[in-house]
C-alpha positions in Angstrom: 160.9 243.8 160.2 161.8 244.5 163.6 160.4 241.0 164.8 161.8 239.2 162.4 165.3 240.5 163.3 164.3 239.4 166.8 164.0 235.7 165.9 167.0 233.1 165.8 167.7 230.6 162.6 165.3 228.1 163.6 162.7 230.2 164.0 163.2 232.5 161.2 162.9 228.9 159.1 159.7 228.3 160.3 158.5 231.1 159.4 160.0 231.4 156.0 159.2 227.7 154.9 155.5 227.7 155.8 153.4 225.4 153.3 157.0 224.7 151.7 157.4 221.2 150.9 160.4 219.3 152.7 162.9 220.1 149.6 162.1 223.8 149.3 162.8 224.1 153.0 165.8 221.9 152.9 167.1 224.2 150.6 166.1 227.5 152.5 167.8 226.8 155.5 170.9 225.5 153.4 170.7 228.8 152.2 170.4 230.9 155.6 173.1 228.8 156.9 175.2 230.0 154.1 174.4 234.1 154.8 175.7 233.0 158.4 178.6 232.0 157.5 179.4 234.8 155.6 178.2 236.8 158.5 180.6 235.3 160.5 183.7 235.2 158.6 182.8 238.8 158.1 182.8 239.5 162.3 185.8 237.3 163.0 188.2 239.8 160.8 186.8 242.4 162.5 186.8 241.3 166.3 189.3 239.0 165.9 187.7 236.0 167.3 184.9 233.7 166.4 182.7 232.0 169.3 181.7 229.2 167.2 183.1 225.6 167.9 186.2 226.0 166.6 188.4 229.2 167.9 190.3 230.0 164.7 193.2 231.5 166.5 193.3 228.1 168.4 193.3 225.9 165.6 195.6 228.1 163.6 198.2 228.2 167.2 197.9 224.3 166.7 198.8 224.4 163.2 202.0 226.6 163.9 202.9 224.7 166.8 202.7 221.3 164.4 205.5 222.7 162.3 208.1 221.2 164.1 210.0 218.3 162.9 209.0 216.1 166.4 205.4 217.2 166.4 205.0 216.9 162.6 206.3 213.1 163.0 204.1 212.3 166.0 200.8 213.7 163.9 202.2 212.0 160.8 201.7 208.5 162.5 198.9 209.0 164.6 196.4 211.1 162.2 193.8 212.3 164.3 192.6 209.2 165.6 191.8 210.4 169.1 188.9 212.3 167.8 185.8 210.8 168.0 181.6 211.9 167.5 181.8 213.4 171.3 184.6 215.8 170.8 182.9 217.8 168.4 179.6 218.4 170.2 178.8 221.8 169.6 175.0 222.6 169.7 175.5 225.1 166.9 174.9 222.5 163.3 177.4 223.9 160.9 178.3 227.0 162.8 182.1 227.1 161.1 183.2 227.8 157.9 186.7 227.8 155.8 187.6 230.5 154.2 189.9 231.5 151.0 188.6 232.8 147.7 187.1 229.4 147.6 185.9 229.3 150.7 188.6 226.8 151.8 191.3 228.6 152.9 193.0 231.0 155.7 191.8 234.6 154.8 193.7 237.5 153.8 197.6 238.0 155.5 197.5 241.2 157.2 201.3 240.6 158.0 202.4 240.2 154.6 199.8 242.2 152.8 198.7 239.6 150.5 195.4 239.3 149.1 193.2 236.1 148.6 194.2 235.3 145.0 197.8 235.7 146.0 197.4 233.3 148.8 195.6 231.1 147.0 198.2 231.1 144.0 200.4 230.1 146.7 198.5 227.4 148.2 197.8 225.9 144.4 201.3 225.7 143.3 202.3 224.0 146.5 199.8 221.1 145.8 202.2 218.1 144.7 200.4 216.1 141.8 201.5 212.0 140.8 199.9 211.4 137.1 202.4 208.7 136.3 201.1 205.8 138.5 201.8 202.5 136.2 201.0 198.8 136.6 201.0 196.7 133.7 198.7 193.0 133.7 197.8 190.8 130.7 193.7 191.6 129.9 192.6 189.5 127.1 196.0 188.7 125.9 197.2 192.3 126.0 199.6 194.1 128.2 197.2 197.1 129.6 198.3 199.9 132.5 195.4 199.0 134.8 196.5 202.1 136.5 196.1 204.9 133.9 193.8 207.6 134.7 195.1 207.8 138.8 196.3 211.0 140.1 196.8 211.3 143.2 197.1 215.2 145.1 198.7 215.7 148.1 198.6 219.1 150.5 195.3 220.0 149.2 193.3 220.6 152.3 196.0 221.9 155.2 195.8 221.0 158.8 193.2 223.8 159.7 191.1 223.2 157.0 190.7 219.1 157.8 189.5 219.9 161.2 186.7 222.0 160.1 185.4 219.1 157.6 185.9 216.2 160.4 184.2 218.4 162.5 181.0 218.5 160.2 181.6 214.8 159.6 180.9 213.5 163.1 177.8 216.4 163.3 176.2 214.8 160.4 176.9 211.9 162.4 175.3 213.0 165.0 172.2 214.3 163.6 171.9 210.9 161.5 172.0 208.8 165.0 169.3 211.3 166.3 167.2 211.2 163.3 167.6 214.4 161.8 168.5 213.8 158.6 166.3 213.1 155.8 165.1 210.0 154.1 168.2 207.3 153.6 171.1 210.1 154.3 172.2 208.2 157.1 173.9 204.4 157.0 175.1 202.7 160.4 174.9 199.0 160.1 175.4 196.4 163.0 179.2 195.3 163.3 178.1 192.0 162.8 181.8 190.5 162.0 185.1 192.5 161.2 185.2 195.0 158.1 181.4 195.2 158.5 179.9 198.7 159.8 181.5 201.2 158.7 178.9 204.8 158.8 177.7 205.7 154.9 176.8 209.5 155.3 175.1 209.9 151.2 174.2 213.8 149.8 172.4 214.6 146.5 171.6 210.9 145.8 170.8 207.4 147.4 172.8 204.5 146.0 172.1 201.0 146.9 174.9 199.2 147.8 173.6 195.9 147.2 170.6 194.0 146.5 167.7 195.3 148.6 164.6 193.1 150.2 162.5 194.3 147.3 164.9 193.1 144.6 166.3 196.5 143.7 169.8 196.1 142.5 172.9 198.2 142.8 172.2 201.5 141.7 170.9 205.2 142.4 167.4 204.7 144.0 165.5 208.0 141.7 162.7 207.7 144.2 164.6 207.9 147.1 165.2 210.7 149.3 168.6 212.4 150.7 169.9 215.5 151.9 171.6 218.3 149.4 175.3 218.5 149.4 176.3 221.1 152.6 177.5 224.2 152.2 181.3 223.1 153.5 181.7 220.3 151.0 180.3 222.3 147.8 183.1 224.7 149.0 185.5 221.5 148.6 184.5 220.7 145.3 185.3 224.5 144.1 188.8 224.0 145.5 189.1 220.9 143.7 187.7 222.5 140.4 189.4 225.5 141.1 193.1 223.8 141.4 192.5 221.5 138.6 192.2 218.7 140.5 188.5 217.8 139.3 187.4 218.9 135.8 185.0 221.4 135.3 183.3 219.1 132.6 182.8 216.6 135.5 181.6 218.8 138.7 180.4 216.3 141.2 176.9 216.6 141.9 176.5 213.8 144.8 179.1 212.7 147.7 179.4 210.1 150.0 181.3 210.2 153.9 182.4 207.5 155.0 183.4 207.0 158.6 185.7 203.9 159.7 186.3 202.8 162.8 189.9 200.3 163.5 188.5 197.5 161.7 186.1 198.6 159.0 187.4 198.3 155.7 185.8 198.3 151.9 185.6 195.6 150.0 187.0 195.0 146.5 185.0 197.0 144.1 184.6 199.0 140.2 182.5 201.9 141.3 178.9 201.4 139.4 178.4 203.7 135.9 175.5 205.2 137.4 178.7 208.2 138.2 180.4 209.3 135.2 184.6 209.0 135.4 186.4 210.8 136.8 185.5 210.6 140.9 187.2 211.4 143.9 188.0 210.7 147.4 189.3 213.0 149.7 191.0 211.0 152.9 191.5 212.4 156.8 192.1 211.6 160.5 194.9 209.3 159.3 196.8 207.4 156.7 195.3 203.9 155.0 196.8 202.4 151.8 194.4 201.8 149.1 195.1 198.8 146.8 194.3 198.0 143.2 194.1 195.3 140.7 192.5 194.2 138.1 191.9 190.6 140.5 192.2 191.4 144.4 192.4 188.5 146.8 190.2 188.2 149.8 192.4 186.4 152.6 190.0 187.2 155.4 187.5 189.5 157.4 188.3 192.6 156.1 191.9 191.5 154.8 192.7 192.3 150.8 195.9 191.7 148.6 196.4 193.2 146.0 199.3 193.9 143.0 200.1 197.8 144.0 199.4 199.5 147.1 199.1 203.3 147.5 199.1 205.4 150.1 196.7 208.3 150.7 197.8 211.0 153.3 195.6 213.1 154.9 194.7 216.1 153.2 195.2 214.6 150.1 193.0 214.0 147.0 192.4 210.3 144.6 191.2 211.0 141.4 190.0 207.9 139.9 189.5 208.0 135.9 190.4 205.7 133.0 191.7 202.2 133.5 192.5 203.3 137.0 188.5 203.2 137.7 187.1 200.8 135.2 189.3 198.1 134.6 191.4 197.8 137.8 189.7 196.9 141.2 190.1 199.0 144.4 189.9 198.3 148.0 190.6 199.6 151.7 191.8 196.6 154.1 190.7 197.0 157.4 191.9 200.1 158.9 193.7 200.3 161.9 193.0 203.6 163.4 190.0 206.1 163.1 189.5 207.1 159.2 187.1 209.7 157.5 186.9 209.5 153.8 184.5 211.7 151.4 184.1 210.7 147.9 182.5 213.5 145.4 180.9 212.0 141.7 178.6 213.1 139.1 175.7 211.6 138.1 174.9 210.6 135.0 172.1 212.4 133.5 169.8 210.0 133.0 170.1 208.4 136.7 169.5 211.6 138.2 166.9 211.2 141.3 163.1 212.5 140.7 163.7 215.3 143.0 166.8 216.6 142.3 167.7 220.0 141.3 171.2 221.4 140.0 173.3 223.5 142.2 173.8 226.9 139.8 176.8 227.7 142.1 178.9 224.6 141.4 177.9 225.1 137.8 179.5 228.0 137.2 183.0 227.3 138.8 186.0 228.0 136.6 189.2 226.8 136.9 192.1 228.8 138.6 194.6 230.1 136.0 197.8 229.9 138.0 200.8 232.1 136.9 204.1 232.8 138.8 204.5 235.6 141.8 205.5 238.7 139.7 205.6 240.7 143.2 209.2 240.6 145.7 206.4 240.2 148.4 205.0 237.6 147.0 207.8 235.5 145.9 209.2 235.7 149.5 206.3 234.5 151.2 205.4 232.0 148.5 209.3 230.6 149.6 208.5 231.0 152.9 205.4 229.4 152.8 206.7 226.4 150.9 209.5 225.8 153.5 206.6 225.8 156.1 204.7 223.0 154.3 207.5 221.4 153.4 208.8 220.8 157.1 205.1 219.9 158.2 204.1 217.4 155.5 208.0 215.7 154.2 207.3 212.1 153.3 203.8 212.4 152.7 204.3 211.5 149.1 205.7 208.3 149.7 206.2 205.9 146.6 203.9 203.9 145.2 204.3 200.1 146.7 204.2 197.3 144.6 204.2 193.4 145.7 204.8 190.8 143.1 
């Protein structure tokens, strides 16, 4: 035992995972690198510092700091579209985690004394929720909401907690560019013309975007072979599930990252039915509108028009479901700053790649109950809380923009 404890990570895999096949010892190192992250959460509330990638005091300094109205405005407009791959080039992969009940959040207040669940029933009730999106076209000589089944949730994932998932973005990015991830994980085509080339980053399943060489149409590829879901974004579907964002009867088994650069956009699409309804898209580094229809326009390279145009702030979560994902089109005209976009679905049963196995965490997540601060404590810091938010992230709900 006293070797073993001698060895790092990558050695203790290799050890472990001998005459596992790949899967097996995909899922054992997913598995290690979980225990180290509880590991180090655990050591960063004791020391008070973590040496990983990310300082958390640092990050949580630049969150306070950001409160202000001036900085607030100047982060509002530019995202965070300086970052780029090379800023996040730690040599540890995954060596951060979020943290929360859910594993999402800020940890326990020792200044106010509250516990997770009473920071996390502050968090949920300050998530701002827009169910009412409405667009009415003729379809077949009847006047149908093409929009029902949207909802869009804003201040779901705070400042802190985006930088630790764009940080694991661009190192999936850069273990994709160098090879290391398995089978058709990674995506990077050739910028051939404008709107084309934007990085595809696919986990639990391989879907094929279009027609291959050999014939095979849009669908999930069973035989083909991806990386499992990472730890970090199975923690982001149990927030989602947790807050009532996703339903539990829906728990996305799959997701997708996709990484634009200023010009990459996504063309006009209905999601295939190979992913049960209702999906999701999570959206950070910066703003984009995303428009629907049930007919979209293309007027160029990467250029889209469209009857209603919504924006999606950072942070903030599109659930698609109803006539809002089957009848009515979406797209993303070409961006014009850096972009980061995660979209989570199911799969329906009977696509389900050859080699896939359930994740028995995510099925047993249960929804969060949310009932109002009984405590003076907790009232008073769930008001000062919500004025904090509320100064960082005022006009991020911005209406819904229609053009005739």
């Amino acid at each position: 035992m006293e070797q073993l404890r001698s060895l790092n990570r990558s050695e203790l895999l290799e050890v472990l995972s001998q005459c596992f096949c790949e899967h097996c010892e995909l899922l054992l190192e997913d598995r290690i690198t979980s225990l180290l992250k509880r590991k180090h959460e655990s050591a960063y509330w004791e020391d008070g510092y973590d040496s990983a990638s990310f300082t958390r005091r640092r990050v949580r300094r630049q969150w306070d700091s950001s409160c202000s109205h001036e900085s607030v405005k100047r982060q509002r407009h530019s995202g965070y579209s300086h970052y780029s791959p090379r800023d996040f080039n730690s040599t540890n992969d995954y060596d951060f985690d979020l943290l929360l009940d859910d594993g999402l959040g800020q940890g326990p207040s020792v200044e106010s004394g509250l516990s997770e669940k009473q920071i996390e029933r502050i968090r949920y009730s300050q998530v701002q929720r827009k169910k009412d999106f409405k667009h009415v076209e003729m379809i077949n000589g009847r006047e149908i909401n093409v929009l029902q089944g949207l909802e869009l949730h804003t201040r779901v994932f705070n400042f802190e907690e985006q930088q630790k998932i764009i940080e694991l973005c661009y190192q999936l990015q850069r273990k994709g560019r160098e090879g290391r991830l398995r089978g058709r994980t990674y995506s990077e085509p050739k910028k051939w013309m404008r709107g084309k080339g934007r990085v595809k980053i696919q986990f639990g399943c391989c879907y094929n975007y279009a027609t291959d060489k050999y014939g095979n149409p849009p669908c999930i590829m069973r035989s083909e072979k991806v990386d499992s879901i990472p730890y970090l974004f199975r923690q982001m579907i149990k927030r989602m599930v947790r807050w009532n964002i996703v339903p539990s009867t829906c728990i996305p088994n799959s997701c997708i990252i996709n990484i634009y650069e200023p010009g990459d956009c996504i063309p006009p699409h209905i999601d295939h039915h190979d992913f049960v309804r209702p999906f999701c898209t999570v959206s950070l580094l910066s703003e984009c509108d995303i428009v629907f229809g049930s007919e979209l326009e293309i007027v160029g390279p990467g250029e889209f028009s469209g009857p209603v145009s919504i924006p999606l702030p950072v942070g903030s979560v599109l659930v698609l479901n109803g006539n809002g994902a089957d009848i009515a089109k979406h797209c993303v005209p070409s961006v014009p700053t850096k972009r980061i976009s995660i979209t989570f679905r199911k799969m329906d049963d009977n696509k389900l790649p050859h080699e896939f196995r359930p994740d028995p965490e995510l099925a047993r997540i249960k929804p969060f109950t949310y009932t109002c601060p009984d405590s003076p404590v907790e009232s008073r810091h769930s008001r000062f809380q919500l004025q904090k938010h509320n100064s960082a992230e005022s006009g991020s709900m911005r209406k819904t923009r229609r053009h005739s």
